[in-house]
C-alpha positions in Angstrom: 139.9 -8.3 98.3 137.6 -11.1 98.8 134.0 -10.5 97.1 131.0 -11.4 98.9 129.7 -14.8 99.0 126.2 -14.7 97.3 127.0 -12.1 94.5 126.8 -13.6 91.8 129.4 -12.0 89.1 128.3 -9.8 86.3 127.5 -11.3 83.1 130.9 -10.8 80.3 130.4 -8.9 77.6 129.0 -10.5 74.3 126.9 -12.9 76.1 123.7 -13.1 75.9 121.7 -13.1 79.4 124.2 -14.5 81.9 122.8 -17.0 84.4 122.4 -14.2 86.9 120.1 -12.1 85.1 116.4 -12.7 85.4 114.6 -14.0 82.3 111.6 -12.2 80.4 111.7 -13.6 77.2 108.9 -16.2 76.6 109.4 -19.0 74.7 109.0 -19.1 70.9 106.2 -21.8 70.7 104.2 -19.8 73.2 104.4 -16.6 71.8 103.4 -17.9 68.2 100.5 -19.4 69.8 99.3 -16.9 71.3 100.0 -14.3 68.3 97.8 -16.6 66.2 95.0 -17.3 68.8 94.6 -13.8 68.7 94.4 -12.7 65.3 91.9 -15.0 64.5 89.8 -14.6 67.8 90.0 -10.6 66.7 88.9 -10.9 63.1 86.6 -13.3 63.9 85.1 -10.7 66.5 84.6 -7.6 63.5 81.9 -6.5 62.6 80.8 -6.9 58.6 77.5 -4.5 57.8 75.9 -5.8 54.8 74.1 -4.0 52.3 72.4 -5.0 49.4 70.7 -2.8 46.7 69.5 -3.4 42.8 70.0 -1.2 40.1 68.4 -1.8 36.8 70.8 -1.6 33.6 70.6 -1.5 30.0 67.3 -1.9 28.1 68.2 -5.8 26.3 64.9 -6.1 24.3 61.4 -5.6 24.0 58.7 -8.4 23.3 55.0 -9.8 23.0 54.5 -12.8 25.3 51.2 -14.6 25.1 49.3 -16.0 28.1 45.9 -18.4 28.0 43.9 -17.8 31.2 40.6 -19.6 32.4 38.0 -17.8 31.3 34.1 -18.6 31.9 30.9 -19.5 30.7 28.4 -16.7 29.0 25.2 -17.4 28.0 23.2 -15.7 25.1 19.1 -15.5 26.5 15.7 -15.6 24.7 12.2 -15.6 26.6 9.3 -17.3 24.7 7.2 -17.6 26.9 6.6 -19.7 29.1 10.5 -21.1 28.0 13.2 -19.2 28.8 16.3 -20.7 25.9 19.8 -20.2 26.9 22.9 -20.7 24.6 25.7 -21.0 27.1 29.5 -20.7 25.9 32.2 -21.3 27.6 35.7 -19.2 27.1 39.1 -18.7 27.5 41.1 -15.8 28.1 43.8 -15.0 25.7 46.0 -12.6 27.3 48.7 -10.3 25.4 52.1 -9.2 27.2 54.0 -6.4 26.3 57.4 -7.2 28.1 60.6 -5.4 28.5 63.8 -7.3 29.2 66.4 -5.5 30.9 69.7 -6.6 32.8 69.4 -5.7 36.7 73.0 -5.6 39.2 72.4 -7.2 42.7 75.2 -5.2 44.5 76.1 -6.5 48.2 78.6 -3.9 49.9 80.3 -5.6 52.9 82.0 -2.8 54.9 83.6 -2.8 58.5 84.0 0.3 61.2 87.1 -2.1 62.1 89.4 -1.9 59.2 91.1 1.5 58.8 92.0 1.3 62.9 93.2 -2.2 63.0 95.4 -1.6 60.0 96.8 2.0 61.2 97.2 0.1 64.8 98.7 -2.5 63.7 101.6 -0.3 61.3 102.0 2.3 63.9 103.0 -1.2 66.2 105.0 -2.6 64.4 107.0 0.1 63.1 107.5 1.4 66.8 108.7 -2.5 67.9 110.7 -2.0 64.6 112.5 1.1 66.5 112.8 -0.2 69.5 114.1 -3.5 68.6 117.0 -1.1 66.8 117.9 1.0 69.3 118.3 -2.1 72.1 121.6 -2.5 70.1 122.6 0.8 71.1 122.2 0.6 74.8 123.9 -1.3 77.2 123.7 -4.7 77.9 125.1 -4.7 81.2 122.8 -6.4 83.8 121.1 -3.6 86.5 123.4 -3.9 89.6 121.3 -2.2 91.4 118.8 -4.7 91.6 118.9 -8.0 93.0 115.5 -10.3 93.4 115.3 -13.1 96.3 117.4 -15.3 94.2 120.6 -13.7 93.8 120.3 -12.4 90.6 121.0 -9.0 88.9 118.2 -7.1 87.3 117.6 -7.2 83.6 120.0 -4.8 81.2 118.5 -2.2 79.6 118.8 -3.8 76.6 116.7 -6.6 77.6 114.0 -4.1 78.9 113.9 -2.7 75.3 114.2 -5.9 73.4 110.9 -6.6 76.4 109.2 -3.9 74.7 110.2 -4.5 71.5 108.0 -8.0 72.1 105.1 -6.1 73.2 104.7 -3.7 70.8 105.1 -6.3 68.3 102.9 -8.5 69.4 99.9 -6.0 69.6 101.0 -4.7 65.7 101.1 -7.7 64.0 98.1 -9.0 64.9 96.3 -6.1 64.3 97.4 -5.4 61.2 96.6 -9.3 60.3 92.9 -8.3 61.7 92.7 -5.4 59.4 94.4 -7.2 56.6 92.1 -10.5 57.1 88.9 -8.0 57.6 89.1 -6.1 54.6 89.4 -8.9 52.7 86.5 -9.8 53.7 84.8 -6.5 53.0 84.0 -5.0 49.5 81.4 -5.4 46.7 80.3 -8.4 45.1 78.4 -7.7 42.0 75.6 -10.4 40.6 74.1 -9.2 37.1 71.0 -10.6 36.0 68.1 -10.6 33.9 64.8 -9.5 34.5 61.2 -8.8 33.1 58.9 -6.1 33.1 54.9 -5.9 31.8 54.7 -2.6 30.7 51.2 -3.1 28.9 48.8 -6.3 28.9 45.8 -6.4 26.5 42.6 -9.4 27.7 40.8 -10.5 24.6 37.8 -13.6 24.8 39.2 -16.7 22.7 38.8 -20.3 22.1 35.0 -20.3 22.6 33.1 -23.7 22.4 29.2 -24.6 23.2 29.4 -25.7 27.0 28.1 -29.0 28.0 27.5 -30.2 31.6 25.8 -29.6 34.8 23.6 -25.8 35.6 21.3 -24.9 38.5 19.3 -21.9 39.5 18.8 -20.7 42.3 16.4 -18.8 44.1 17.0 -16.2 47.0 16.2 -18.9 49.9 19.2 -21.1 48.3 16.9 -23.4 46.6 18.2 -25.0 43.8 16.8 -26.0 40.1 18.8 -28.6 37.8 19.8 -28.4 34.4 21.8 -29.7 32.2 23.6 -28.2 29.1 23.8 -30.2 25.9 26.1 -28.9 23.6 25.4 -25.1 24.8 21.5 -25.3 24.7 19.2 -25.4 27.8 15.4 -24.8 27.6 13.6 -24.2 31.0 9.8 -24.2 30.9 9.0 -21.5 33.9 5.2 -23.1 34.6 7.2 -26.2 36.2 9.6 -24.5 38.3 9.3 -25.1 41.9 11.2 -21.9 43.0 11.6 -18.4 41.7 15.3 -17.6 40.1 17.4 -15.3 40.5 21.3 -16.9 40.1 21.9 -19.2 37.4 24.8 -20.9 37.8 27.4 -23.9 35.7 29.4 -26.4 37.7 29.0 -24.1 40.6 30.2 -21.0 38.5 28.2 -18.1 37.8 27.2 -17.5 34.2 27.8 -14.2 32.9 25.2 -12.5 31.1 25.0 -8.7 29.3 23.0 -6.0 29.9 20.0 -7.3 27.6 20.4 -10.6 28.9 20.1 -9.8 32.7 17.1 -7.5 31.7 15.0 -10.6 30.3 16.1 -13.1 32.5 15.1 -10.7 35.5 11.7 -10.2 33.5 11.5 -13.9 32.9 12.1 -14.4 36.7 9.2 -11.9 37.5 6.8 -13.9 35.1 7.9 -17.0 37.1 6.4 -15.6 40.5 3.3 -14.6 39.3 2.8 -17.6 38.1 3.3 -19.1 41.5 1.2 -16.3 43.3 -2.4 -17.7 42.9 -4.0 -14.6 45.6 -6.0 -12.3 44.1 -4.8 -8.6 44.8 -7.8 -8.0 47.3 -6.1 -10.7 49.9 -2.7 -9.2 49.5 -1.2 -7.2 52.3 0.1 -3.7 51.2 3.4 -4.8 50.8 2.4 -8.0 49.0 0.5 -5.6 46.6 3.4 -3.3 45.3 5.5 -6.2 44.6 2.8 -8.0 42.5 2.5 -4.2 41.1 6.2 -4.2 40.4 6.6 -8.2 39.1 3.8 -7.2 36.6 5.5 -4.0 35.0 8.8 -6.0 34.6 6.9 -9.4 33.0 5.2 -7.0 30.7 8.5 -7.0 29.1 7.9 -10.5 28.1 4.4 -11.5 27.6 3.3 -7.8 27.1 -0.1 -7.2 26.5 -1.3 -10.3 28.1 -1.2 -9.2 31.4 -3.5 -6.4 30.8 -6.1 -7.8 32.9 -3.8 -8.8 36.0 -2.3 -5.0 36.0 -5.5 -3.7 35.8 -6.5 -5.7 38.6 -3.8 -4.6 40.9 -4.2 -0.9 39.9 -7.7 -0.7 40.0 -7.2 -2.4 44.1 -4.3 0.5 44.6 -6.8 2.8 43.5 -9.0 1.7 46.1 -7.0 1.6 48.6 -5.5 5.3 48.5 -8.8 6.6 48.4 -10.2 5.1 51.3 -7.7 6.1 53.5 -9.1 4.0 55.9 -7.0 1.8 58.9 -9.7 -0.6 58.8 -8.5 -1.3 55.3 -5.4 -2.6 56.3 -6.0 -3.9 59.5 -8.6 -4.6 62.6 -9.8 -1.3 64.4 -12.4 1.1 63.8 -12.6 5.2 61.9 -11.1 7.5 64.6 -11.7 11.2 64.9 -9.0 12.0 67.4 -5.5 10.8 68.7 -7.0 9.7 72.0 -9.4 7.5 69.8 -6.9 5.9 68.2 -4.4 5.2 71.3 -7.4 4.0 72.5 -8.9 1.7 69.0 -5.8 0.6 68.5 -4.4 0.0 71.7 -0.4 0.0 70.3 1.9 -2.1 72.4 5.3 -1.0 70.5 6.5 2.7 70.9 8.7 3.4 68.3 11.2 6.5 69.7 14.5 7.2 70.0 16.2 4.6 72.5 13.2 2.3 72.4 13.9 -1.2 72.6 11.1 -2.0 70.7 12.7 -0.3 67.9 14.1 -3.8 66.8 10.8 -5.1 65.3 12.3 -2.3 62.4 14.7 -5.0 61.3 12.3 -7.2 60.4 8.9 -5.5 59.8 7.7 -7.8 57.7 6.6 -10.7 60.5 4.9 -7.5 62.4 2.9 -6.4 59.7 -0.5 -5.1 60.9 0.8 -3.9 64.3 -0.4 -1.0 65.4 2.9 1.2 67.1 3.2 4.4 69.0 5.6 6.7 66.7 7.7 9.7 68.2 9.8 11.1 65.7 11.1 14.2 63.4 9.6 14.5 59.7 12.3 14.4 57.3 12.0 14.7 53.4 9.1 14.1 51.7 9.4 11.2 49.0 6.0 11.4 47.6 2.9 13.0 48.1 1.4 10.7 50.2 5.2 9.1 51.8 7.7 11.3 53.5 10.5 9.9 55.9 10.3 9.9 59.8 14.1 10.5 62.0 13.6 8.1 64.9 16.5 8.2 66.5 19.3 6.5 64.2 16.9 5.2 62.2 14.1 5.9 59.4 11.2 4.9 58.3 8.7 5.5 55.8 5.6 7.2 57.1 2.3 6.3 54.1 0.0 9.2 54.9 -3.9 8.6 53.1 -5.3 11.0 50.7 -8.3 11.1 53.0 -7.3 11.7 56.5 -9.2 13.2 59.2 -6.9 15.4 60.5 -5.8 19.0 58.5 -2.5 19.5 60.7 0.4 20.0 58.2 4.0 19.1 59.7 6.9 21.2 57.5 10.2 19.2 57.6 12.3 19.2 61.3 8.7 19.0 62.8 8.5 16.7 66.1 5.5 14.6 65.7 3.4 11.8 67.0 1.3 9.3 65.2 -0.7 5.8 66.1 0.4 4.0 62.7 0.3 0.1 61.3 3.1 -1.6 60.5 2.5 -2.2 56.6 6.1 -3.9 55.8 8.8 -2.6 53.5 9.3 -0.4 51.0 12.0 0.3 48.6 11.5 4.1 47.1 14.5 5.4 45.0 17.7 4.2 46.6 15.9 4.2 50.1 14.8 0.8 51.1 12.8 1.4 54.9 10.2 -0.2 57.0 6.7 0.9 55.7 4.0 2.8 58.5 0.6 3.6 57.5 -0.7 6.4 59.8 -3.9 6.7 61.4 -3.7 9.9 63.4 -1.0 12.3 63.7 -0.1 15.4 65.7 2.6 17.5 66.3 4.8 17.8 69.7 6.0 15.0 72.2 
């Protein structure tokens, strides 16, 4: 019987895949390529978290360490007046340590999501290829008749289609378990132990102090500036000659600390200092002008004591005069009124001082309106003396002088809505209170 021309004949037993069969296999180069391209491209692609925490350790030791800070400059202060003497020391500070020395672990955990399934992935696949690759021996090796491709040849034996998965399986499970492998090496905890230091106490003493020698100033409140200089700790300052009145004194642009005492008398010294350089008598001060000479004078007294007798006597005897009259014409141009009309009208006030005013402003500085005579509409607040008692205008406050002597007998009980004709008389500083000043020349109640 003739066989058909075309047909190729079926592969003999014991040989591998006869020329007939189609080929599946790949070649060994590739497939090694590929297998190592991907294991590295895969654990290259896993994710490592990182983590990284301190926990102290053991106690090691406990010690004193000593540390020298800059310090500054003191001064000690006497007033012989008209010289104030300053002894000015500079210091350092010497500071003590108590330090505890303990050992501290830096511990970096590096874990990965990816390790546990790569490595069961990669077992699980290569065990099954394992199986597979065993049980192609079993079957049959005979090419698939029934198959024929365009070429004339049979289709692949079963065997081959098992050794074909054998290949697959094994190439997903070996490199994932070489990902898994490779990624938990790379995971785990590295431990760094090191030392460290803790200040539990600290202790600041003065030390190394020395007479100071070098440049000083003071300064006044306007930022004028007096020079000194400091030999060997001593500075003498004759406060007849000074051009400004101090109130900083400073050492190579550093203030110089000074004690209770010593801020008392060179405050005092300071207030001798002014009057010296106020040459008005007490009559041709304004009112404000008067209760700071009245105030400069009770803190001098701490210095040259009884030797301003006659100048406080001066000033009390003209406050004296002044809260008796109780006059507007005292304090400024205008004539005695007898009625509220008569003083809109003697006074003629351009500013109305009320809640939402815009001329409320000339509050902020009422020292360059002193003398101005101002429309006031506002709600009496506390009283702070018996004469001075606190107005509500608005969000602000002022002090509202009321004269022993007045011509009205109206009395306004705090929360009362009033309405006054009054002279800007400056500013006044009352107990922690520091408000514009308003002498009042007529007052009623209601707006």
């Amino acid at each position: 019987m003739r066989a058909r021309r075309g047909i190729p004949s079926p592969a003999p037993a014991g040989e591998g895949q006869g020329e007939g069969v189609t080929d599946f296999s790949l070649s060994r180069f590739g497939a090694k390529s590929l297998a190592l391209f991907l294991t590295f491209a895969l654990a290259g692609c896993a994710r490592i978290e990182t983590n990284t925490r301190v926990e102290r350790g053991p106690l090691l030791r406990t010690f004193d360490r000593p540390v020298l800070l800059e310090g500054g400059i003191t001064s000690d202060v006497r007033v012989e007046w008209p010289l104030l003497k300053l002894t000015v020391i500079g210091y350092d500070v010497c500071r003590a340590q108590s330090v505890e020395e303990y050992a501290e672990d830096h511990i970096t955990e590096r874990t990965s999501g990816a390790v546990g399934p790569s490595i069961s992935t990669g077992i699980a696949m290569t065990l099954a290829s394992a199986v597979l690759f065993g049980i192609s021996f079993a079957v049959s090796r005979a090419p698939d008749t029934t198959i024929i491709d365009r070429g004339g040849n049979y289709g692949p034996s079963t065997q081959q289609y098992m050794q074909l998965a054998t290949g697959i399986t094994f190439g997903i499970g070996i490199p994932a378990l070489a990902v898994g492998l490779l990624t938990k090496a790379r995971t785990g905890d590295e431990v760094v132990t090191q030392r460290a230091e803790q200040v539990v106490s600290q202790k600041d003493a003065r030390c190394n102090e020395r007479p100071a020698t070098g440049a000083m100033s003071l300064i006044s409140a306007s930022g004028a500036v007096a020079p000194l200089q400091a030999v060997d700790g001593a500075v003498d300052v004759d406060g007849t000659k000074l051009p400004l009145v101090p109130e900083v004194m400073k050492f190579s642009e550093r203030d110089v600390e000074l004690n209770e005492e010593g801020l008392q008398k060179f405050a005092a010294w300071s207030a001798c200092v002014a009057l010296e350089q106020d040459k008005k008598t007490p009559a041709e001060l304004s009112e404000t002008g008067l209760l700071t000479r009245a105030e400069r004078l009770r803190v001098c007294r701490a210095v040259r004591g009884d030797a301003l007798n006659d100048a406080i006597r001066a000033v009390d005897t003209e406050l004296q005069r002044r809260r008796e009259s109780g006059s507007p014409a005292a304090w400024a141009p205008g004539t005695n009124v007898a009625s509220f009309e008569e003083a809109v009208s003697a006074y003629a006030p351009k500013l109305k001082l009320a809640a939402s005013s815009k001329d409320l402003v000339v509050l902020d500085t009422p020292e360059a309106a002193e003398g101005k005579a101002v429309l006031l509409q506002g709600i009496v607040g506390e009283g702070i003396t018996e004469n001075i008692g606190i107005v509500q205008i608005g969000d602000r406050q002022v002090f509202l002088f009321i004269p022993p002597k007045r011509a009205w007998t109206q009395t306004f009980p705090n929360g009362t809505r009033i309405e006054a004709v009054a002279l800007i008389s400056g500013r006044q500083a009352l107990g922690e209170k520091n408000l514009p000043l308003l002498r009042a020349v007529w007052m009623r109640a209601g707006y």
